[in-house]
N, C-alpha and C positions, 0 to 999 in steps of 0.2 A: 504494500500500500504506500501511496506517497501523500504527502501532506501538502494542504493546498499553499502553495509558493505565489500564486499567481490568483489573484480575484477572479478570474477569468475560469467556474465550474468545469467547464467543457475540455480544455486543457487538460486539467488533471485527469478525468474519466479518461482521454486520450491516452495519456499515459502509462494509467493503469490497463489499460486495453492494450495497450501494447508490451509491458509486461507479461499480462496473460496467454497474449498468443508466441511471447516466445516463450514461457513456461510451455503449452501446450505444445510448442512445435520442438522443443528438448524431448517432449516425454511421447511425440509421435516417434519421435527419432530413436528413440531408445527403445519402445515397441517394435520398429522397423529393423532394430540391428536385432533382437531378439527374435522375430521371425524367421530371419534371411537362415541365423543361427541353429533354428530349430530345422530349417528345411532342409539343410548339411547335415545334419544330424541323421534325418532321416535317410536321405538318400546314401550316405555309409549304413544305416541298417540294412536297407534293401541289398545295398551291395552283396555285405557278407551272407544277408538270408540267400541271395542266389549262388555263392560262392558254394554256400553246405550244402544248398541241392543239388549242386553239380557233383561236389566229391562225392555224396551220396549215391549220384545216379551212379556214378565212376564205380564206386563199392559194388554196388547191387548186381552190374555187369560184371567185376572183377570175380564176383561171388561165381555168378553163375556159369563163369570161364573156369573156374578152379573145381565144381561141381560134375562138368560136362568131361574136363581131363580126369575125375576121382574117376568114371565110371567107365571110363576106355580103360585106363591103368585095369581098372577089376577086370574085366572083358577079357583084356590080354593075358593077366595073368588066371586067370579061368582059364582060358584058351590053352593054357601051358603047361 
């Protein structure tokens, strides 16, 4: 708040009005860095969630390659 310096009402509401909108436009701004912030945030989550479904899928294939040579190994040595 500022104190009237000046007889002139209008003036000071001025002032204070422009005070207020740089208070408000500090604390837009600091909403604005804390979005951008949060949206990096996210988008490295996403990363790594697709990251583990990849090795995952990788696993699940490696699984089923090492399943596929367990039962030729058995075959062969049946067969022997």
């Amino acid at each position: 708040m500022t104190t009237p310096t000046s007889p002139n009402l209008y003036v000071t509401r001025k002032l204070n009005n422009m005070d207020e909108a740089k208070l408000f436009k500090k604390e837009h701004d600091n909403w604005t860095k804390l979005y951008y912030k949060t949206l990096k945030g996210l988008e490295a989550m996403i990363d790594v969630q697709r990251q583990v479904w990849n090795m995952m899928k990788m696993a699940e294939e490696t699984n089923i390659t090492i399943t596929e040579m367990e039962g030729t190994i058995l075959k062969v040595s049946i067969n022997n």
